[in-house]
Structure formats: structure tokens, C-alpha cells
VONULO-840925 format. One line per 10 residues: for each residue x, y, z negated of C-alpha. Coordinates in nm, 4 decimals. Example, Ala and Ser with C-alpha at 12.3 -4.5 7.8 and 13.67 -1.06 7.14 Angstrom:
REM residues 2
1.2300/-0.4500/-0.7800 ~ 1.3670/-0.1060/-0.7140
This chain:
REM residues 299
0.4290/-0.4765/-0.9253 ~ 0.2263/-0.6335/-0.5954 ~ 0.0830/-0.9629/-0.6932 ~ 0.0932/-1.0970/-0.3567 ~ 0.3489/-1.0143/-0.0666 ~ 0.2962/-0.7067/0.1528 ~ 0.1454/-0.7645/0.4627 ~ 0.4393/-0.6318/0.6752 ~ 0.6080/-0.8186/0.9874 ~ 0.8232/-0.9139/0.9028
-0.3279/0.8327/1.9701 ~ -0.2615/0.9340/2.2690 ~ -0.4685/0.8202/2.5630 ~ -0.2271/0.8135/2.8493 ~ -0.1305/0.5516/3.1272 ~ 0.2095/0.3397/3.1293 ~ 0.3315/0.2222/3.4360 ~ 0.5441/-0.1287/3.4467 ~ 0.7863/0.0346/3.7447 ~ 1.1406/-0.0444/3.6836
1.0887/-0.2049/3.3907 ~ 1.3433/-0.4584/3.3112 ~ 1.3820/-0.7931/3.3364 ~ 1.0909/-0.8246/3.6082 ~ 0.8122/-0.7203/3.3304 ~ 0.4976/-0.5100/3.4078 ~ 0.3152/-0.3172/3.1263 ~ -0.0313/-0.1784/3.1971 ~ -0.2820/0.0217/2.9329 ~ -0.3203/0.2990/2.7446
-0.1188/0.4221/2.4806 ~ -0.3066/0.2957/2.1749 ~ -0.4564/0.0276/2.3007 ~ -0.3400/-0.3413/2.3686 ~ -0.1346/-0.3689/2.6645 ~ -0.1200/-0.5767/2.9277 ~ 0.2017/-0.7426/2.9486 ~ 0.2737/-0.9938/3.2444 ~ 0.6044/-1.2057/3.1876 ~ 0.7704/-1.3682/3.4613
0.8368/-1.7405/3.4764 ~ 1.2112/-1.6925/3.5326 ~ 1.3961/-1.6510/3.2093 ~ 1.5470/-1.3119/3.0689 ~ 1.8714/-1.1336/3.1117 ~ 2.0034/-1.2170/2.8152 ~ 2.0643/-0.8612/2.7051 ~ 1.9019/-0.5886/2.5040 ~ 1.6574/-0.3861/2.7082 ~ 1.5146/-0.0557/2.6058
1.2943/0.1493/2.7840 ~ 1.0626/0.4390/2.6237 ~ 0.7223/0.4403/2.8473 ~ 0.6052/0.6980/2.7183 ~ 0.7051/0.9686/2.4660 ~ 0.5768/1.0923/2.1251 ~ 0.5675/1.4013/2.0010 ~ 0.7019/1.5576/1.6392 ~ 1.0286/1.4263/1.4485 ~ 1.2264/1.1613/1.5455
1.2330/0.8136/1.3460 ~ 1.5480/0.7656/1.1574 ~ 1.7036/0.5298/0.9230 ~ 1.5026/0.5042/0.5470 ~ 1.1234/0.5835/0.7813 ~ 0.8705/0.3596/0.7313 ~ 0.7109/0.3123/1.0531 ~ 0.3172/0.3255/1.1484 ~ 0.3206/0.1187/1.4617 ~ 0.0820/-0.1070/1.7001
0.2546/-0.3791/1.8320 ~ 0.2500/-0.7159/2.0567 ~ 0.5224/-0.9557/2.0396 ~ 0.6290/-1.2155/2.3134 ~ 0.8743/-1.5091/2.2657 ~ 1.0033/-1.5591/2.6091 ~ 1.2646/-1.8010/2.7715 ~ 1.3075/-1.9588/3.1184 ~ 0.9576/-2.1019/3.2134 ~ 0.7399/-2.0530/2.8584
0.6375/-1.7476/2.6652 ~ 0.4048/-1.6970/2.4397 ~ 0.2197/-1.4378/2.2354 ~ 0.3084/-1.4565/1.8426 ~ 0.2408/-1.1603/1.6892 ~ -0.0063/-0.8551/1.8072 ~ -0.1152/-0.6269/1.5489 ~ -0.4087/-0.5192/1.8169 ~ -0.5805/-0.8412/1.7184 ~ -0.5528/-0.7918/1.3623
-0.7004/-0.5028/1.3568 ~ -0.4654/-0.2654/1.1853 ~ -0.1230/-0.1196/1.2240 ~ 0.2190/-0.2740/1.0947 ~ 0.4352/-0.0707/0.8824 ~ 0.8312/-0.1138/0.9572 ~ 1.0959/-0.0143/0.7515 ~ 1.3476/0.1187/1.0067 ~ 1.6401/-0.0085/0.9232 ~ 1.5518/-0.3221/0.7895
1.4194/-0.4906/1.0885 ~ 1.6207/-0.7209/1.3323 ~ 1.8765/-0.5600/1.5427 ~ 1.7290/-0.5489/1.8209 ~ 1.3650/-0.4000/1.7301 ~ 1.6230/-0.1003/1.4646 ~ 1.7555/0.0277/1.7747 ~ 1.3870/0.0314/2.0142 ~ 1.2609/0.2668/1.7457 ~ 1.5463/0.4522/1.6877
1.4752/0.8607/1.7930 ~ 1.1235/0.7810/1.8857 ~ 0.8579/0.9855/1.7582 ~ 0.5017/0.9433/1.6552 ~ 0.2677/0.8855/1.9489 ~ 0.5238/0.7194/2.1599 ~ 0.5640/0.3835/2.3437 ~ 0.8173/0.2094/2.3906 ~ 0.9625/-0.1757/2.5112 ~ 1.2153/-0.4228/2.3845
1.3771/-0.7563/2.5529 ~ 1.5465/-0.8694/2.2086 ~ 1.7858/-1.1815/2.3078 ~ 1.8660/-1.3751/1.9876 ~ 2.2243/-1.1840/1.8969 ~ 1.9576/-0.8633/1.8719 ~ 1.7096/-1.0528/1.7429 ~ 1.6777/-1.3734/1.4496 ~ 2.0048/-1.5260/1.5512 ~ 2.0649/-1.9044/1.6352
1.8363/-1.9921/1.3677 ~ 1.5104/-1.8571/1.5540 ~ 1.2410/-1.7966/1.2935 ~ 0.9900/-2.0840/1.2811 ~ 0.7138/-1.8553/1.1220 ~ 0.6506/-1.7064/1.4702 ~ 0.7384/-2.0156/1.6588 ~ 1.1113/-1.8133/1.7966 ~ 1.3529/-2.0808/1.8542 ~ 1.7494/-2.0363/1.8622
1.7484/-1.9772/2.2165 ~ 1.4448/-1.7199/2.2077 ~ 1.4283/-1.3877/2.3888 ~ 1.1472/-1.1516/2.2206 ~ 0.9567/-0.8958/2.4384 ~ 0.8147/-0.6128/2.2200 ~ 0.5550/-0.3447/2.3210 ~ 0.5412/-0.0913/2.0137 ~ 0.3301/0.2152/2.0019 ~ 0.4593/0.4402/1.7267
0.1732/0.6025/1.5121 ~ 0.3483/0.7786/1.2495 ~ 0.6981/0.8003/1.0569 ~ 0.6692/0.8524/0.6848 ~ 1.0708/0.9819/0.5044 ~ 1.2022/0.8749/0.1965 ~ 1.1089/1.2119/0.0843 ~ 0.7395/1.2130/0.1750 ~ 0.5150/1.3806/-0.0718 ~ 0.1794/1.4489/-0.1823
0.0297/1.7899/-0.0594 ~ -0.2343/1.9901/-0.1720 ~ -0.3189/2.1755/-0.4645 ~ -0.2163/2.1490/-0.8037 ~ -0.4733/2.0619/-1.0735 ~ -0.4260/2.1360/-1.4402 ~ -0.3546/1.8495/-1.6404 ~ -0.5373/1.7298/-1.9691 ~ -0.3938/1.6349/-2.3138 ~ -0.2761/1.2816/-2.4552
-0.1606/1.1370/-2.1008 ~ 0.1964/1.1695/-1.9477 ~ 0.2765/1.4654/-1.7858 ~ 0.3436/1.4811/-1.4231 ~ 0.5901/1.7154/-1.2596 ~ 0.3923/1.8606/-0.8882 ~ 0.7346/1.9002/-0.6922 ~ 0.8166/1.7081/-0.3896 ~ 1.0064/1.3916/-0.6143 ~ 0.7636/1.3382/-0.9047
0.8639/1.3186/-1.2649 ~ 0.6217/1.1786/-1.5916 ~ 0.6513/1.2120/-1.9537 ~ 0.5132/0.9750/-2.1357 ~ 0.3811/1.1257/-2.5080 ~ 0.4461/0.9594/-2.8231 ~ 0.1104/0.8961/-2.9212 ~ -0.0894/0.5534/-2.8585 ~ -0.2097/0.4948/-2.5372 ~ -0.5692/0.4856/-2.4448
-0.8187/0.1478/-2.4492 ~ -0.9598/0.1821/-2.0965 ~ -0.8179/0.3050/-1.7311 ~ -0.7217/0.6536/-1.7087 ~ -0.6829/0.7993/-1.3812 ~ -0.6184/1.1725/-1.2717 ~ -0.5845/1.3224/-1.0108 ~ -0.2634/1.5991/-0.9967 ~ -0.2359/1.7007/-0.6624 ~ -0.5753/1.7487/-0.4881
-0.4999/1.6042/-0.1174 ~ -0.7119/1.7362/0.1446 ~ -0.7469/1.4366/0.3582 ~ -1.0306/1.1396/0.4399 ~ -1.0886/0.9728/0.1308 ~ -0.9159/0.6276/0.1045 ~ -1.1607/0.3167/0.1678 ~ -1.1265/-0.0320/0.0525 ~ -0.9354/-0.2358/0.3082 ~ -0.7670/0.0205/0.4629
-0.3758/0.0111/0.5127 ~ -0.2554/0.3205/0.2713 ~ 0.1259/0.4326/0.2571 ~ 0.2518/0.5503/-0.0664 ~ 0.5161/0.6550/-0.2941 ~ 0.4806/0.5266/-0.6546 ~ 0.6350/0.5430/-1.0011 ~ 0.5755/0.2997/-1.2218 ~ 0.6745/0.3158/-1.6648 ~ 0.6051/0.1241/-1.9641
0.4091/0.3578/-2.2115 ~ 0.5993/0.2046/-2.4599 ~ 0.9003/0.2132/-2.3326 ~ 0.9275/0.5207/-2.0685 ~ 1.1526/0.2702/-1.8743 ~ 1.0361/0.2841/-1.5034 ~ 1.0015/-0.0628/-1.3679 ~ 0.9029/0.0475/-1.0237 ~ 1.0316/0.3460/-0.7817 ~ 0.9439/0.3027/-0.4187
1.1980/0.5951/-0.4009 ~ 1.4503/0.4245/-0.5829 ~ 1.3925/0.1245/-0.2962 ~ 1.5265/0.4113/-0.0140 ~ 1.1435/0.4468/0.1680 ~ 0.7769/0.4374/0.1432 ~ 0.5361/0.1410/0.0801 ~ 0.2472/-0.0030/0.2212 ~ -0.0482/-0.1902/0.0793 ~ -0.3857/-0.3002/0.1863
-0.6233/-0.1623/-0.0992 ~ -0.9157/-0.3699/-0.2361 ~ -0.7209/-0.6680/-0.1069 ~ -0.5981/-0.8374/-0.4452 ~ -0.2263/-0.7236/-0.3464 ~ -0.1436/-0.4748/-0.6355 ~ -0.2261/-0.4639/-1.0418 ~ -0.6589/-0.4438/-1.0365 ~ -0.6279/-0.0990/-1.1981 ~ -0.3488/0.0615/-0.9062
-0.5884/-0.0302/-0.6852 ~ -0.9013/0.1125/-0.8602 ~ -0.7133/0.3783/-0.8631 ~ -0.6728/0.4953/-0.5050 ~ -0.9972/0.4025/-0.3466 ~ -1.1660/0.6812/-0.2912 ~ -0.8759/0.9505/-0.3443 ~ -0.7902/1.1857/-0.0491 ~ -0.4936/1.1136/0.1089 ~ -0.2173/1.3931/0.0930
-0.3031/1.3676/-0.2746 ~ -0.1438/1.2641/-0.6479 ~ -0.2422/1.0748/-0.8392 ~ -0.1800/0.9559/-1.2398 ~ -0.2901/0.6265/-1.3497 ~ -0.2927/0.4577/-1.7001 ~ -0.3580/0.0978/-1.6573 ~ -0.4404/-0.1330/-2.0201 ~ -0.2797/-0.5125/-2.0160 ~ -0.5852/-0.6433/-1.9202
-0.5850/-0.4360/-1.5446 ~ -0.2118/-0.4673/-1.5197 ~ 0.0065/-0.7807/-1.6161 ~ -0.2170/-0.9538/-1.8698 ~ -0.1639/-1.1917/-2.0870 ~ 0.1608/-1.3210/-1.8861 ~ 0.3125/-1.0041/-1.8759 ~ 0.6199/-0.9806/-1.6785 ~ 0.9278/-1.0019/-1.8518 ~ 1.1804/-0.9724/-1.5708
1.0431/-0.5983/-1.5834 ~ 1.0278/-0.5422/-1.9767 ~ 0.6536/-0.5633/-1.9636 ~ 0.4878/-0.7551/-2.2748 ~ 0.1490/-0.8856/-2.2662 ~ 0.0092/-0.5783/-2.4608 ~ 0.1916/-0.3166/-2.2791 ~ 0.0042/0.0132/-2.1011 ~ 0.1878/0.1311/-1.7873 ~ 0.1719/0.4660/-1.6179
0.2181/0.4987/-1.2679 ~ 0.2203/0.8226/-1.0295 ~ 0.1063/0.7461/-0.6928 ~ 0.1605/0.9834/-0.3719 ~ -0.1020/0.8928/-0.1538 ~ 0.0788/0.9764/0.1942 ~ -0.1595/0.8121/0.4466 ~ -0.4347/0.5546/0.5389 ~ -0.4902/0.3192/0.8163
């Protein structure tokens, strides 16, 4: 459904102290802000080091989350290291599917919880192997140092919440429980974007740019067959809104909604696939699609 790749790697105000940290490291700052992380010129251990500087607060992250985090990443061997990655100087969080990540950076976040810290010496068996990863310069040999600060945790079974609002004729029908469920009606769709809302969420209204999680379902109107499920992929998904990185009329869509809310969208060819279609999903060049969206946070 995304017409460009995700933009995934892939708050507390309190002091963290670099005492005993491994490896020789110090880490200075604030919890939700960049730290300060002074690597020594001798090389790592050559083992996985965890340590938790400071802990979060609410439900532990577990395998199927999708992760809220502020990060900076180090590549670090004997006499170089080097920062490749800092979502600080981007300017908005990462989202990380726990359980997908490398080794290493699965088993940092494991049992932390939102509003937490916590640091990770990744050697290569924990982190991309003897292959390094040349997009952020990590060669073969490569230790990582991470610094994550965990901002929220978002389950496979996430939902919208709010209130439910009554639903008008000749567009699918949406089910308000926790795992949506639409009905798509026999007669022809509409001309022009359609979008209702079906839970009424109670949070800050989305903004263009801003880094929303979500649970979707996507059909063909013609069809019923569902062609997307970010359920059906085992967690939540991310997108940057207003960005070009989803169908024109998804994205119309959830600018402006509250987040906690639900949302129905009927999207015409020419704000979906267009004139290409896209036949590995069934979808013709004149095919309507209906999507559900579960607007579960924004960043």
C-alpha cells in the first residue's frame, strides 16, 4: 500500500550517570534528550552489554510491540568510532518492531517500559554479522554502542478508543470492537473520497509531517478481498503523513483526525493506485478500496 519505504531503522526529565557502565563508556543527559556519549579509544569487550540507566514506567515491551524510541547509534572498534545514526538529529522518534531488529538491540529492549533508558555494546554475533551493513558504514568487525530512550510500546492488539459514532448508508460497515471488521455493500461505489470517522478519538489532532502509528485494513470494493492487514503482519505501523509515503487519499485521510480515533476511508483509482493499479494485490486500474484506519498515536 506505501508508495515509498517506511522511514524505520532499520519524557521524563531525569539525570543518567555513566558509573559502571561497561566497557569504559560514560553517558551524560537527560532522559529525552541527546546524550552525551564519550567512547574510549581502546576497543570493546567483544560481548553483549546491557545496562538499563534508567527505568520506565507502565507495561513491559514484548515480542510483536512496535517501539516509540529516541536513539543514537555508535560504530565502535579499537581506535575509531563514529556516530551513524541519532534520531535526536532528525528530529523525530524511530519506531522498532521488537522482534525484528538485530540480536543484539531485541534483547536491550526486551522488559523495558515506556519512559526508560537504556544502553547496548552490540559486537557483530549480536549485531549485522560478518557482513557489517554498509548503509551505516558497520564493517564485519564492528561493535555498535546504542543509547535508546523508550517513548512508548504500541501491541498487536492496539485499538482505537473513544466513542462510537453512528454510521451513514451506502459505505461499508465497520465493526467498533477492539479488531475491526468492514462490509463492503453491493452497490457502486462513490466518485469522490469518502472518509468517516467511527470511533471519535479524544486526542491532539494529527498534523502533516508528524510520525503517526496505526493499525489499518485495507479491501477492494469490488472484491471485499483485503489486500492489506497491519494485524495480519503481527504489529503496528508507522508512517510519516503528508510525506508522499502512502496512497494520496490514506493520507488525506488522517490529517487532522484525533488520535485514539477510527477512521473509514473510500479512496477512487485516481487517489489510490491509478492507472497502474497493482496487480500483485488484485487491484485494477478502476478499482475503489476501503480501508479502516486505527489512529493509535502521533509523533
Amino acid at each position: 500500500m506505501r508508495r515509498a519505504a517506511p522511514l524505520v531503522l532499520l519524557v521524563l526529565l531525569t539525570a543518567c550517570s555513566g558509573g559502571g557502565l561497561p566497557d569504559g563508556l560514560k553517558i551524560a543527559g537527560d532522559v529525552g534528550r541527546q546524550p552525551t556519549v564519550t567512547i574510549p579509544k581502546s576497543g570493546p569487550g567483544g560481548k553483549l552489554e546491557v545496562k538499563t540507566l534508567h527505568k520506565g514506567k507502565g507495561d513491559q515491551v514484548v515480542k510483536g510491540d512496535l517501539v516509540a524510541a529516541n536513539y543514537v547509534g555508535y560504530r565502535w572498534k579499537a581506535g575509531d568510532h563514529k556516530l551513524i545514526a541519532s534520531s535526536f538529529d532528525a528530529g523525530r522518534p524511530a519506531m522498532f518492531p521488537y522482534g525484528q531488529l538485530v540480536p543484539g538491540l531485541n534483547k536491550a529492549l526486551a522488559g523495558q517500559r515506556p519512559g526508560g533508558r537504556v544502553m547496548a555494546v552490540i559486537p557483530p554475533g549480536e549485531g549485522y554479522g560478518a557482513n557489517g551493513y554498509a548503509p551505516l558504514q558497520v564493517g564485519g568487525t564492528d561493535s555498535m554502542v546504542f543509547v535508546v530512550d523508550v517513548l512508548g510500546r504500541y501491541p498487536n492488539d492496539a485499538s482505537a478508543r473513544g466513542a462510537a459514532v453512528a454510521q451513514s448508508g451506502g459505505l461499508p460497515r465497520v465493526t467498533t470492537g477492539a479488531t475491526p471488521a468492514m462490509k463492503i455493500p453491493s452497490a457502486r461505489p462513490p466518485a469522490k473520497l469518502q472518509v468517516r470517522t467511527i470511533v471519535q478519538g479524544t486526542g491532539k489532532p494529527v498534523q502533516a509531517r508528524q510520525l503517526v502509528v496505526y493499525h489499518d485494513l485495507g479491501q477492494i470494493w469490488r472484491t471485499g478481498k483485503v489486500f492489506e492487514s497491519s494485524r495480519g503482519r503481527g504489529h503496528p505501523d508507522s508512517v510519516v503523513v503528508g510525506a508522499r509515503q502512502m496512497l494520496a487519499g490514506w493520507d488525506r485521510a488522517v490529517v487532522g483526525k484525533p488520535v485514539g480515533s477510527r477512521v473509514l476511508v473510500v479512496v477512487p483509482p485516481g487517489q489510490g493506485y491509478g492507472k497502474k493499479g497493482h496487480a500483485a494485490s488484485g487491484i485494477r486500474s478502476t478499482d475503489t478500496l476501503a480501508f479502516v484506519i486505527d489512529i493509535l498515536a502521533a509523533y
